[in-house]
C-alpha positions in Angstrom: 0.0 0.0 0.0 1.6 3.2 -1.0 0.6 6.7 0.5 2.1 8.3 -2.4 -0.6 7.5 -4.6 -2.3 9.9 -1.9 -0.6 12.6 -2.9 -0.6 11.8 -6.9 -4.6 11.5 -6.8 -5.1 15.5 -4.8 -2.8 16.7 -7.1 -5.0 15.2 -10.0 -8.0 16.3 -8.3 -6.6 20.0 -7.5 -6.3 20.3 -11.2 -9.7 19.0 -12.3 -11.8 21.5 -10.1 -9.2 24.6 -10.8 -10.1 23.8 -14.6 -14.1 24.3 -13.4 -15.6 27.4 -13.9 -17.2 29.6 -12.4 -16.8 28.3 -8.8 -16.5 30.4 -5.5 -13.1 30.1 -3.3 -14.9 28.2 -0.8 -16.4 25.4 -2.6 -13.4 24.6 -4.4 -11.8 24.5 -0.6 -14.6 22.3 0.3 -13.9 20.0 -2.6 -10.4 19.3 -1.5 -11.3 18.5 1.8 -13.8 16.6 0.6 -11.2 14.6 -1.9 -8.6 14.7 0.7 -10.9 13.3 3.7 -11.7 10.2 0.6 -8.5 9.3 -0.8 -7.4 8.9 3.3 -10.3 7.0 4.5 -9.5 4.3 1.5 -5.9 5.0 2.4 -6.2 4.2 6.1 -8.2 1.0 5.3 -6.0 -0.5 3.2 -2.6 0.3 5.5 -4.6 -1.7 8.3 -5.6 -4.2 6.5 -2.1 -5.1 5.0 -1.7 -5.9 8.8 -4.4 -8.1 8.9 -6.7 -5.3 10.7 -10.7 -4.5 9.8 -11.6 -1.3 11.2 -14.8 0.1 11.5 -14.8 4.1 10.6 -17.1 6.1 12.6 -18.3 9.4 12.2 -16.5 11.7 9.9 -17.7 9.9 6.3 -19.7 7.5 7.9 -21.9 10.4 8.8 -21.4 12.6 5.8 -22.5 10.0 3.5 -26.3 10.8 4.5 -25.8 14.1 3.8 -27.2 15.6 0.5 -25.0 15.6 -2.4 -22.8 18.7 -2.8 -23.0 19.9 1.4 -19.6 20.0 2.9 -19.4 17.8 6.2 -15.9 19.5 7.7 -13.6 17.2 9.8 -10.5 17.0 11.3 -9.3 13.1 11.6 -10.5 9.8 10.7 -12.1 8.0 13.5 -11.3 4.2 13.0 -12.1 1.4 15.8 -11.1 -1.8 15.8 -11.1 -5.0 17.8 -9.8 -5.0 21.5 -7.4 -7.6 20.5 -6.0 -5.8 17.6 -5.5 -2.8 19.1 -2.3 -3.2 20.1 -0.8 -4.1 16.5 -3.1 -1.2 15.1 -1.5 1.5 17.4 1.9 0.2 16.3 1.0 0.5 13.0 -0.7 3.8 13.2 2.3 5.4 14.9 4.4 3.9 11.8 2.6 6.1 9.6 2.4 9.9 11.3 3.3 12.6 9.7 2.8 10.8 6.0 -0.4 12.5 5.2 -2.6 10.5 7.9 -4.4 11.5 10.8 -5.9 8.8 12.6 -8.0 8.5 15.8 -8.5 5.0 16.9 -10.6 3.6 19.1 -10.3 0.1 21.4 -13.8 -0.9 20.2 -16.3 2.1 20.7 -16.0 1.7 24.6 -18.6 3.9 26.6 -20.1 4.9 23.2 -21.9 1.6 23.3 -23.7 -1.2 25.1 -23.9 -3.6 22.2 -20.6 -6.3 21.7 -18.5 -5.3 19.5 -18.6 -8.9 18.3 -22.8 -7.9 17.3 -21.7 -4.5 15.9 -19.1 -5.9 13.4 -21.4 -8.9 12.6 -24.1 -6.1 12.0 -21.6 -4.1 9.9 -21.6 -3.4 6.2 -19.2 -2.9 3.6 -19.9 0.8 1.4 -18.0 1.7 -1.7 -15.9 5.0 -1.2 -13.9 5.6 -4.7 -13.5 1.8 -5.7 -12.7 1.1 -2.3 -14.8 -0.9 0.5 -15.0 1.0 3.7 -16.5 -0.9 6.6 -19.0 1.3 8.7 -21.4 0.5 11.5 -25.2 -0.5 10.6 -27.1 3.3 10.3 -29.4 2.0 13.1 -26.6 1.2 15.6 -24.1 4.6 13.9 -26.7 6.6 15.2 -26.6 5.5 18.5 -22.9 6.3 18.1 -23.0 9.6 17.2 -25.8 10.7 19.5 -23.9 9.3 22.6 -20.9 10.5 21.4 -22.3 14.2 20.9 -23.6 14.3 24.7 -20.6 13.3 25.9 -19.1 16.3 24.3 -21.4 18.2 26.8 -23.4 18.8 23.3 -20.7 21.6 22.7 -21.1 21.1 18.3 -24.1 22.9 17.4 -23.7 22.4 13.6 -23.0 18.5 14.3 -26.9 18.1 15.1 -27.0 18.1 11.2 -25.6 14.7 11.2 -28.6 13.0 12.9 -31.0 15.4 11.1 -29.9 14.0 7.5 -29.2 10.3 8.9 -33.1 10.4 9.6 -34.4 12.6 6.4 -32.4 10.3 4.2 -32.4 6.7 6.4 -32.6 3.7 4.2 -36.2 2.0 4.3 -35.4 -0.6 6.2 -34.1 1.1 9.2 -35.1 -0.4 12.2 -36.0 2.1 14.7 -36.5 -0.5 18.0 -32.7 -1.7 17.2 -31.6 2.2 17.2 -33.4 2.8 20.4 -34.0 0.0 22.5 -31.1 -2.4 22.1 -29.1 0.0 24.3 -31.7 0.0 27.5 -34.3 2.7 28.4 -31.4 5.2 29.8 -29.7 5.5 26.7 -33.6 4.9 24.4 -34.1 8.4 26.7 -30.3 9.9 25.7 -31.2 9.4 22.0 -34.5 10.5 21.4 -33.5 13.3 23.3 -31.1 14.4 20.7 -34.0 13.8 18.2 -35.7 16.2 19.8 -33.1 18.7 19.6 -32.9 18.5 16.2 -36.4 18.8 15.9 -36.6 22.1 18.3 -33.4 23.7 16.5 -33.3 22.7 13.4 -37.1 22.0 12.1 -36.6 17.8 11.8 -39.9 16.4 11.2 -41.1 14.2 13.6 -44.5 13.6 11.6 -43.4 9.5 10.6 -41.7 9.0 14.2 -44.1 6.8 16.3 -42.1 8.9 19.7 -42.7 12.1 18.0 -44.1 13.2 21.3 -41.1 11.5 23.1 -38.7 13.5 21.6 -40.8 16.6 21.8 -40.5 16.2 25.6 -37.1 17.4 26.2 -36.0 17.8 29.6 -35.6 21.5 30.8 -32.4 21.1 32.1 -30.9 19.5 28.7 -32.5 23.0 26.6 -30.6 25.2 29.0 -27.3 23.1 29.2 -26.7 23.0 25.3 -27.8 26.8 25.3 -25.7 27.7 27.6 -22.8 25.2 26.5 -23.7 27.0 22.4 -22.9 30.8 24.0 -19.7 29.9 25.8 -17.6 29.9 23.3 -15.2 27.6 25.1 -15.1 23.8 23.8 -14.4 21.1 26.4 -10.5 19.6 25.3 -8.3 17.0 27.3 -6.4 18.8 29.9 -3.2 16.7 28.7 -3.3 18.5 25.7 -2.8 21.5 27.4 1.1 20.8 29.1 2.6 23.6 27.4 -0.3 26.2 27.2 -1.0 27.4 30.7 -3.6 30.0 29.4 -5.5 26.6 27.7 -5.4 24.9 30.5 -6.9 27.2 32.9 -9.5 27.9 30.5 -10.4 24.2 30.4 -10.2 23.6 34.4 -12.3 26.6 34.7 -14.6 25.2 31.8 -14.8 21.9 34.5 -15.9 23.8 37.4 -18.3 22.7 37.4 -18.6 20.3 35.2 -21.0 20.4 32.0 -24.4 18.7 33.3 -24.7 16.6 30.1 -21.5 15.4 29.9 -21.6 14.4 33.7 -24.7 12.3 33.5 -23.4 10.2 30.0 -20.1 10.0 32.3 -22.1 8.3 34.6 -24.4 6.7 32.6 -27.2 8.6 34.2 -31.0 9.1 33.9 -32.1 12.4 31.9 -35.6 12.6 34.3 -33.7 12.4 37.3 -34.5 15.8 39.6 -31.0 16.7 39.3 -27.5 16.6 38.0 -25.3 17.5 41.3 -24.9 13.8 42.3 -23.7 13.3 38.3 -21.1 16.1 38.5 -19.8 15.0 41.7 -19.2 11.5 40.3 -17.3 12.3 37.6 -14.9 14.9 39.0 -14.3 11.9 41.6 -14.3 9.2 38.3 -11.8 11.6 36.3 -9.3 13.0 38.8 -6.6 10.1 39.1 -6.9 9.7 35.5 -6.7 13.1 34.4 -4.1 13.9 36.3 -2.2 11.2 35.3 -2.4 11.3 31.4 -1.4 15.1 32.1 1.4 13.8 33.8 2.8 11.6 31.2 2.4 13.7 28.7 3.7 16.8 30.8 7.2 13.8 31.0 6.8 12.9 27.0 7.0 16.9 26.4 10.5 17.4 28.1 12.2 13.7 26.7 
């Protein structure tokens, strides 16, 4: 597998959409990332699996597909998971690779993001063509789960990401299996997601007319309304404190951003119940569940900065 032929197929592809006019500055831009984000996601897949690795890629693409044609779904990595066994090798062989034109996140399975096996999410999976190449993604019911538990654990910081679920549902295939999306995961989490339905619906105008829990999601807990509201005007996006060792500004703008910590993202934390009467007992349990970590991955990477 040669990333070179990365590199040969932008430059191709820079050169087709210059020769295209008339086109604006920002959708040629958009084009490029779009090419760029492609030619890596088949890229990525084939480096792992000259190693004998099948990833899964989340997000990103995977959510971008649903999208109508021609809208711009902006990223910044390629979020790949993989097996708990083959983690291990895959790290290895994504470290081989930085800095030649790959950005990788990977993931030990999909871990808090969900309840399912990751034996029944890969037996579930399907193979999509990207460019002539086959990209393994997560069944749309079960991605959706995915995204919608992995946008509350962000404290529900990415306004603009609510697009993703508001397209996956517009353009879901017609055999999407709503009871699998919602109730595979248990009643907490069936609450979590139809939540963020609901957002969508309140903020962005999703109809809810063909949704037997139309009036579910149309009951969204007070609390959530002002937390995302509040979380949309800050300004400030929720980062890992280890990313912050040489940036003391940064990171006391993120342990101020913890204090206290972001009601949403304390109850997924914590795997908590959006009706319960309050968040304090969430927010307490997760500055005690996060401490020793936290201050130990800021440790070693504070040590990794200075070697």
């Amino acid at each position: 597998m040669k990333i070179d032929h990365l590199c040969y197929s932008l430059l191709v592809f820079t050169e087709d959409i210059a020769s295209v006019t008339p086109i604006n500055e920002i959708a040629k831009w958009e084009a490029l990332q779009s090419a760029i984000e492609r030619s890596s996601i088949g890229s990525a897949f084939a480096l792992f699996r000259s190693h004998g690795i099948e990833p899964i890629l989340i997000k990103g693409w995977a959510a971008g597909r649903f999208y109508p044609k021609g809208t711009f779904r902006p990223t910044s990595d390629i979020d790949l998971a993989v097996a708990a066994g083959d983690f291990e090798a895959a790290d290895r062989v994504m470290r081989a690779y930085t800095g030649r034109g790959l950005t990788i996140d990977l993931h030990r399975e999909l871990r808090h993001l969900d309840t399912l096996s990751w034996t029944d999410l890969f037996d579930k999976s399907e193979l999509v063509e990207l460019d002539g190449s086959p990209i393994r993604v997560l069944r749309p019911e079960d991605h959706f789960r995915v995204l919608a538990v992995h946008w509350l654990t962000d404290g529900g910081w990415f306004r603009e990401r609510l697009w993703d679920f508001y397209y996956a549902i517009e353009n879901r295939p017609a055999d999407f299996d709503w009871k699998r999306c919602l109730d595979s995961a248990g009643p907490i989490r069936r609450r979590w997601i139809i939540s963020v339905i609901g957002l969508t619906h309140k903020y962005f105008g999703l109809d809810l007319t063909e949704l037997s829990f139309a009036d579910e999601a149309k009951d969204i807990p007070q609390w959530l309304v002002k937390a995302v509201e509040r979380e949309w005007s800050s300004g400030v996006r929720m980062l890992p404190l280890y990313r912050q060792t040489s940036d003391l500004r940064g990171f006391l703008t993120q342990v101020k951003k913890r204090l206290p910590p972001n009601p949403i993202h304390a109850t997924i934390d914590m795997e908590g119940s959006f009706d319960a009467p309050t968040r304090i007992h969430y927010q307490i349990g997760t500055i005690f569940k996060r401490i020793v970590p936290g201050i130990s991955k800021f440790l070693t990477a504070k040590r990794e900065q200075y070697r």
